[in-house]
C-alpha positions, -999 to +999 in steps of 0.1 A: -018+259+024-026+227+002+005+212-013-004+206-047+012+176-072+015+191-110+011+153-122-028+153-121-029+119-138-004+099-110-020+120-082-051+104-091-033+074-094-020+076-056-059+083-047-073+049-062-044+030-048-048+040-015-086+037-017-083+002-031-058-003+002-082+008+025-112-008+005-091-041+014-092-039+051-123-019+058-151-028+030-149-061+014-179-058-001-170-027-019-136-042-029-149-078-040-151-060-078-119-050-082-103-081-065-096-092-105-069-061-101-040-066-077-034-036-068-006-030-041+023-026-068+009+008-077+031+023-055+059+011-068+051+020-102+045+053-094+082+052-072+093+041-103+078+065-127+095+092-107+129+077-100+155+102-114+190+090-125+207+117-112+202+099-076+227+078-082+254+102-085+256+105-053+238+070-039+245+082-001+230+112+000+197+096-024+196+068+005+199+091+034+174+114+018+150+082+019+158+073+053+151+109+063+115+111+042+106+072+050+121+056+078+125+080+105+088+088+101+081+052+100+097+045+128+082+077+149+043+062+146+057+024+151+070+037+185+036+057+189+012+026+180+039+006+206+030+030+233-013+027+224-011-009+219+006-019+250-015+006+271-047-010+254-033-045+263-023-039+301-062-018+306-072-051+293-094-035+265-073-058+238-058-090+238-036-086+207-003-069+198+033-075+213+050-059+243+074-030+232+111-050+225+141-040+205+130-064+183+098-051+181+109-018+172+135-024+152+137-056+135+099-066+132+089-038+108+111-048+085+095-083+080+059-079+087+052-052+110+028-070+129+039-063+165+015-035+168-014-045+145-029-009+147-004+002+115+005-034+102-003-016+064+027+003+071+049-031+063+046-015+024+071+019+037+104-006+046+096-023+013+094+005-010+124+019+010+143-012+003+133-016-036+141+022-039+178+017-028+186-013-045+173-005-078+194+027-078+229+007-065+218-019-091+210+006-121+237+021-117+259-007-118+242-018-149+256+012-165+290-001-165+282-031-182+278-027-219+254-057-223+233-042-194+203-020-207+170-011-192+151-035-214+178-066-205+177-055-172+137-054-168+136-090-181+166-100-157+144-084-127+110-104-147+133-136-137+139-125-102+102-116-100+092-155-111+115-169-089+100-146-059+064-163-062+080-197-059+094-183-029+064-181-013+067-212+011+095-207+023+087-173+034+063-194+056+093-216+072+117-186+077+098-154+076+131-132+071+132-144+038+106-118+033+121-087+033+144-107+004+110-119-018+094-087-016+121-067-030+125-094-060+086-089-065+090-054-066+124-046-086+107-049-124+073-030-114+098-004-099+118-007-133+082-007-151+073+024-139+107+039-149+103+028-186+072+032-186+084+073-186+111+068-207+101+054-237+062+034-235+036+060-219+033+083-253+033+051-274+006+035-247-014+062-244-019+066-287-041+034-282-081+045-278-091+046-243-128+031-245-107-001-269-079-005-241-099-005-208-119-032-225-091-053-235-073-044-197-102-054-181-114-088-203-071-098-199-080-101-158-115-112-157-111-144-182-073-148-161-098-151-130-125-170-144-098-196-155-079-194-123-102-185-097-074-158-083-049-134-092-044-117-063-021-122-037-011-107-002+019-088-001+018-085+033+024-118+040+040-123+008+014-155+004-017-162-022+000-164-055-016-183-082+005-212-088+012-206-125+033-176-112+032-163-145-008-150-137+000-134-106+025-111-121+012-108-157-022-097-137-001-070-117+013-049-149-022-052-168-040-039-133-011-015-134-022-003-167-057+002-164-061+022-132-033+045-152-056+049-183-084+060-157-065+079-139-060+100-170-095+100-182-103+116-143-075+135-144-093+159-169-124+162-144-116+161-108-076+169-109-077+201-096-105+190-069-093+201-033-106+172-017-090+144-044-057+167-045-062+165+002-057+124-004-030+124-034-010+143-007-013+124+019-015+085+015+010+078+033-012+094+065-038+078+056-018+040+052-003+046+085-037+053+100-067+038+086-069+010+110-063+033+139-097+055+132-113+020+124-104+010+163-111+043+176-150+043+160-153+007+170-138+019+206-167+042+209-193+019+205-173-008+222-174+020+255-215+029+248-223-015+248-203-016+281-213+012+300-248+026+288-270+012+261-266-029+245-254-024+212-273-052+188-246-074+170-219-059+186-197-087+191-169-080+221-147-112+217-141-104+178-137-067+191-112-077+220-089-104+199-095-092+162-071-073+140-101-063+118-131-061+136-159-047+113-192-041+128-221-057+111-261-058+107-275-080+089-287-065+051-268-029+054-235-044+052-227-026+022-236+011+031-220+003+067-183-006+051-191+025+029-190+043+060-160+026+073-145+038+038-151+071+042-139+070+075-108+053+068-097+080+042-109+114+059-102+102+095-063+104+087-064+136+070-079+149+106-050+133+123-026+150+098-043+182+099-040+180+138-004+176+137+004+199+111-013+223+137+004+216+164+041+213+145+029+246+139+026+259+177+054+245+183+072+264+158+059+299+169 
C-alpha cells in the first residue's frame, strides 16, 4: 500500500526538487530554464520545516534515529555500487570509479562520495545528516542563552553561511574542509525552513500569488542578467558568485518560489498516485538515477558491440564518462526528456523490486 504525506504542498515540494536534481544530471536542456533557481537547498528547507524541538530532549536517541533512517541505508547502496563499479572496472566495460578501500567506504562519502560515481548525488544524505545534528545540539544550546533567539541565531548562521562561500578555495586545497563548508551553507536554510513554520508561512502566504511569483522570479532573472550566475555546485562546494551575497540571497528567493507553486499544484495534483509515488521516494530515486542512466546506456552500449552500429554512439565518452548522455543531432531535447522520465520512474522500479523481495523474505 502507498504511503501517503498529509502535507500536499511540501510533498510537491520534494517532487520538483528531486526533478530539478535529476533534470541537472540527465537533461540540461530541460534544466537550462530554471538554472536562475538554485535549487539543491530545498531539502534542507523542507528538513527544516519539519524539525521538531522535542528532538532535542533526548539529542542521542534523535541522532541515532537519523543514523538508523540515513546513514545505515546510505552506507548499504555505497557498499552495493562498490561491488557494480569494481566488477564493471575489472570486465573492463568502465574505466572510472575507485577500488573498494576503507577509505572508500567509509571516509569518502562523507566528503564527496565520488569513489563510486554511479550514486555520487548521494554526497547530499551525509550532509543533511550532518546539518540535522548540529542544528539540534546547537538550538538547543541557544536556549540557555538569554540573548540567543531564533531570529539572532538565523542571522548568526547568515554569517556562517557568508563566510562558507569564501571558503570555497580552500575546499579545493584541502577537500575535508568540505564536509565543514557545507554544513555552514546549510545551517540558516535548515533554520529558514524552521521559522519559516513558526512564525513567516501564514504571513508569506497572505501576499497574492500571481504578484509574488512575478516579483520571485524578476529578483533572480535581473540577479542573473547582472551577474551571469547564481548557481553553484554543492557537490563540489565550488561556483559561487563572488559577491557571496547573490549566491545565497538567490537560494532563499528560489526557496520561496517553488514553495508558492508547490501550493498552487497542491490544490490539483496532491492527491495524484503517481506525484504522491515520487514525494515518497526521492531518496530512491537520488540514490539511483544515474544507475538506470548507465544501465540504458549499457544496453545500447552491448547492441553497438555485438549486433547492429549504433550512429553517434560514442564508446570512449561511454567507457571514461561519469555522465554519458547519448545524443543525435536536433532531438536533443525530447531524448533528455526521455532520460528524465527514466531517471524518475526507473528508481521507483528498483524500490518497488525490493520492497518485494523484503517482502519474501519476511514470509
Amino acid at each position: 500500500m502507498l504511503k501517503t504525506k498529509t502535507n500536499k504542498q511540501f510533498m510537491i515540494l520534494s517532487v520538483i526538487a528531486i526533478t530539478l536534481v535529476v533534470s541537472c544530471h540527465l537533461a540540461g536542456e530541460f534544466y537550462r530554464f530554471f538554472s536562475i533557481f538554485p535549487f539543491i537547498c530545498i531539502f534542507v528547507f523542507i528538513s527544516g520545516y519539519f524539525y521538531n524541538e522535542h528532538n532535542e530532549e533526548n539529542l542521542g536517541k534523535y541522532i541515532l534515529y537519523k543514523l538508523k533512517k540515513l546513514i545505515i541505508p546510505f552506507f548499504a547502496i555505497n557498499l552495493i555500487y562498490g561491488v557494480i563499479t569494481n566488477i564493471l572496472k575489472c570486465k573492463g566495460i568502465i574505466s572510472f570509479g575507485e577500488n573498494i578501500t576503507l577509505y572508500t567506504l567509509l571516509v569518502q562519502p562523507w566528503i564527496d562520495n565520488n569513489q563510486y560515481v554511479l550514486n555520487f548525488p548521494m554526497y547530499f544524505v551525509p550532509a543533511l545528516f550532518i546539518t540535522n545534528c548540529c542544528y539540534a545540539i546547537i538550538h538547543k544550546i541557544s536556549k540557555k542563552i538569554k540573548i540567543l533567539n531564533d531570529i539572532t541565531l538565523f542571522a548568526i548562521f547568515i554569517l556562517f553561511q557568508i563566510i562558507s562561500v569564501y571558503m570555497q578555495d580552500i575546499v579545493r586545497e584541502y577537500n575535508v574542509v568540505i564536509i565543514i563548508a557545507r554544513t555552514m551553507f546549510f545551517l540558516p536554510v535548515f533554520q529558514f525552513g524552521y521559522l519559516y513554520k513558526q512564525r513567516w508561512q501564514e504571513k508569506e502566504e497572505k501576499i497574492p500569488t500571481t504578484i509574488y511569483l512575478i516579483i520571485l522570479f524578476c529578483i533572480n532573472f535581473i540577479m542573473y542578467k547582472l551577474c551571469g550566475k547564481i548557481d553553484y555546485d554543492m557537490h563540489q562546494f565550488s561556483g559561487f558568485n563572488q559577491i557571496s551575497i547573490i549566491s545565497i540571497f538567490a537560494s532563499y528567493t528560489s526557496i520561496l518560489f517553488f514553495t508558492r507553486i508547490s501550493k498552487v499544484l497542491s490544490k490539483y495534483i496532491g492527491e495524484n498516485r503517481i506525484i504522491n509515488e515520487i514525494g515518497n521516494n526521492t531518496f530512491s530515486i537520488m540514490s539511483h538515477h544515474l544507475f538506470v542512466l548507465f544501465l540504458l546506456n549499457f544496453v545500447l552500449y552491448e547492441i553497438h558491440i555485438n549486433i547492429q552500429n549504433i550512429p553517434n554512439f560514442d564508446v570512449s565518452h561511454f567507457n571514461l564518462g561519469w555522465i554519458y548522455i547519448y545524443e543525435i543531432p536536433e532531438y536533443n531535447v525530447i531524448l533528455q526528456l526521455g532520460y528524465l522520465i527514466i531517471g524518475i520512474f526507473g528508481p521507483l522500479l528498483i524500490h518497488r523490486i525490493y520492497i518485494k523481495i523484503k517482502e519474501k523474505i519476511r514470509e
